[in-house]
N, C-alpha and C positions, 0 to 999 in steps of 0.2 A: 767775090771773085777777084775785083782789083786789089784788094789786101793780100791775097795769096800769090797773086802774079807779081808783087812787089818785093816779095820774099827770097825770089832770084832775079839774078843782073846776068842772062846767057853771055852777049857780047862780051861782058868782065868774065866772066867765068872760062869764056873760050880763049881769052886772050891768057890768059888764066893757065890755059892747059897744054896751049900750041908753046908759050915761052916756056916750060919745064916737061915737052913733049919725051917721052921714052920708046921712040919707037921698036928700038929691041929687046925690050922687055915687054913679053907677052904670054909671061906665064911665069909661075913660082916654083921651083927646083923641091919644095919639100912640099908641093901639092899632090905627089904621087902618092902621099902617103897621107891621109887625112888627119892622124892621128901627129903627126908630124907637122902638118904644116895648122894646127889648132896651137898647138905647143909655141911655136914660132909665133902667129900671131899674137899670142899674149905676149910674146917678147918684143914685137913690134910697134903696140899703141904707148904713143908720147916718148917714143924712143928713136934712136938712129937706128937706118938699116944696117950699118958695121955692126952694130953693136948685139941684135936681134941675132944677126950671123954669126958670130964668135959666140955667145952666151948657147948659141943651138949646139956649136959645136963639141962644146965643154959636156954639156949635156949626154950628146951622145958618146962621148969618151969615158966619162962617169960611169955612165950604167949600163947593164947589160940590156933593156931593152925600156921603152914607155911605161911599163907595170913595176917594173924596179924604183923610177921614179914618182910614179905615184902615191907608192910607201914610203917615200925619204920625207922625213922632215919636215916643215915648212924651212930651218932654219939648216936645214943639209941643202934645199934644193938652193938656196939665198947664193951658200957659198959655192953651189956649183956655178949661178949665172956670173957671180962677184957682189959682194956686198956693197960696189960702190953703183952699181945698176940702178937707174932713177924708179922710183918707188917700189924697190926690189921684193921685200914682205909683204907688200899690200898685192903686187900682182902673184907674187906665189903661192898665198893665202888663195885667192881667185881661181888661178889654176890645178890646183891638189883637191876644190870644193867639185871644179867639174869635173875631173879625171875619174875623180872617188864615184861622182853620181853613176858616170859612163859604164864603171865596173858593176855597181849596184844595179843596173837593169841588165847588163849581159857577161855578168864573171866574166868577161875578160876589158881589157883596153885597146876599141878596136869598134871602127865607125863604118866597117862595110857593113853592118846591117841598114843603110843608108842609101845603099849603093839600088836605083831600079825604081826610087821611089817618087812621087811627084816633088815637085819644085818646092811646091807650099805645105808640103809636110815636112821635107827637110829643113829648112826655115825652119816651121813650129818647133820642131824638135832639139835644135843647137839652142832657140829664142828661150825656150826653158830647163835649159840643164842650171843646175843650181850651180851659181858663180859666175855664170857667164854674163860676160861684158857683149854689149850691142857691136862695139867696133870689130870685134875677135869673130862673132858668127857671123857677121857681113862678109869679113875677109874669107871665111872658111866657104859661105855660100856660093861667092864669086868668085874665087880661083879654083875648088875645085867640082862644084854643082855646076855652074854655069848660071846661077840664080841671081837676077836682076839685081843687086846690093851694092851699096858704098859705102866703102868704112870710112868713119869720120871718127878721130881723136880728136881733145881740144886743142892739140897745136895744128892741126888741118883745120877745125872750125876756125881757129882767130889769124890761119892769114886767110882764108875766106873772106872772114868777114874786113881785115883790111884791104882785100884786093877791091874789095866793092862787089863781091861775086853772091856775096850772102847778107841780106839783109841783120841790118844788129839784133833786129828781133826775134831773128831766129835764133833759138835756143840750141845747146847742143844734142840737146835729147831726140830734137826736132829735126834737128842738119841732114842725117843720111835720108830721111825721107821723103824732104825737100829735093835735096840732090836725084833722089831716084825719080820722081815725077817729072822733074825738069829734063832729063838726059836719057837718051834713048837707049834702049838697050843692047843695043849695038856698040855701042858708046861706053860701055861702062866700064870695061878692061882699060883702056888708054887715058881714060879721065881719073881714074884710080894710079896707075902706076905715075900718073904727072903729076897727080896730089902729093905723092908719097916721095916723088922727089923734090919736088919743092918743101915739104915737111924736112926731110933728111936737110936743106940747105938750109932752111930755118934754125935747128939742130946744131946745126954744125956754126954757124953765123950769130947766134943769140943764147949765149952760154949764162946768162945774169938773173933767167926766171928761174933756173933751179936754182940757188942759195936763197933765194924768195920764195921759194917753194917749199922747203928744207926748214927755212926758222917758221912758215906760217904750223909746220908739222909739230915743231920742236915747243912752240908757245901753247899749241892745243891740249897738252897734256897735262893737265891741274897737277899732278901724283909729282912730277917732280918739280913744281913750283913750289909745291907744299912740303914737298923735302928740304930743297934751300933755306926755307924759310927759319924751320927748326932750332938753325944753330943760333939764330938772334933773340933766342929767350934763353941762354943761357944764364947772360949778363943779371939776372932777377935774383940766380942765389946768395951774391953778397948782399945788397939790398937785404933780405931775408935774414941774412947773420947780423949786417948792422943792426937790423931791428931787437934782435937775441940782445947783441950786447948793451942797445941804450938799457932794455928793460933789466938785464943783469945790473947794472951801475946803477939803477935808480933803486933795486932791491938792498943791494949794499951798502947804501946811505940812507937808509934807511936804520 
């Protein structure tokens, strides 16, 4: 019990959320539409909220409705958000995996059959659409279910965990549901939108882990290491011919 009560620091936490307080934000504009503000949230983890906003906007100017773009591409949807969008195919890939589930159990793209139902089915239900991210169905649970959740991405886990608010040994898998047990449910709305501002200053303030981010991607990929490499055995076919011509000269002295 004292190992788990270690895992949160309130006081940090509080100080935490009173210094990046948002009290006029109390609700999310594309919450009205579930289907809309699911969308958004995948725009949102490990991103700026400018950017989550602009990239929705694109979106909706692109296509005639959420089913239009659940048929585009992975690499149509990319250049709708901007291809310079931080991990832009890895979360597009993610949200085309859940949209596609969403349509396979009700032909269309469209979350009111959600709408009447208990708390903890909806949870289960967003918790296993194929593709979905922990951070995205928290956020959807909590802005527009009313369902006790905190979305935690790794740039809210790591100033957490530098504020002192979160133990280092909490993992990020582990964050939002530390967070929920600790924080009232009363609480969860204002503790969220002051995460998410302090994340957006983080953002905005610590521009150096994405080009860190970027080469650790760009290293992982053997396929074009192994292409580089190629042109450095060229240099073998003179070698090759030298050898042709000693054995020619030594056949003709012969």
């Amino acid at each position: 019990m004292t190992a788990k009560k270690t895992q949160f620091h309130p006081t940090k936490f509080s100080a935490l959320v009173k210094r990046h307080a948002q009290p006029e934000h109390t609700a999310d504009p594309n919450a009205v539409d579930p289907v809309a503000l699911l969308i958004s949230s995948f725009l949102m983890y490990d991103a700026p909220s400018h950017m989550a906003e602009a990239a929705m906007q694109k979106i909706r100017s692109a296509t005639v409705d959420f089913n239009e773009f659940r048929v585009s591409l992975v690499e149509e949807m990319v250049q709708m958000i901007g291809v310079r969008y931080p991990r832009a195919e890895e979360r597009c890939k993610a949200l085309r995996r859940v949209l596609y589930d969403i349509f396979r159990h009700h032909h269309k793209v469209s979350l009111s059959h959600l709408e009447g139902h208990p708390k903890q089915h909806i949870r289960a239900y967003l918790d296993n659409l194929d593709g979905m991210i922990a951070y995205v169905s928290n956020r959807v649970c909590l802005l527009r279910y009313g369902v006790h959740a905190i979305p935690v991405d790794q740039t809210t886990h790591e100033l957490l965990v530098e504020d002192g608010a979160l133990s280092p040994t909490v993992s990020l898998s582990d964050a939002a549901g530390v967070l929920e047990r600790n924080i009232r449910a009363g609480h969860g709305l204002e503790s969220f939108f002051a995460l998410q501002a302090a994340a957006d200053k983080r953002h905005a303030a610590g521009t150096k882990a994405a080009p860190k981010a970027a080469k650790a991607e760009r290293s992982s990929k053997p396929e074009k290491a192994a292409k580089s490499s190629k042109p450095a055995a060229k240099p073998s076919k003179p070698a090759s011919g030298a050898t042709r011509t000693k054995v020619a000269a030594r056949t003709k002295g012969r």
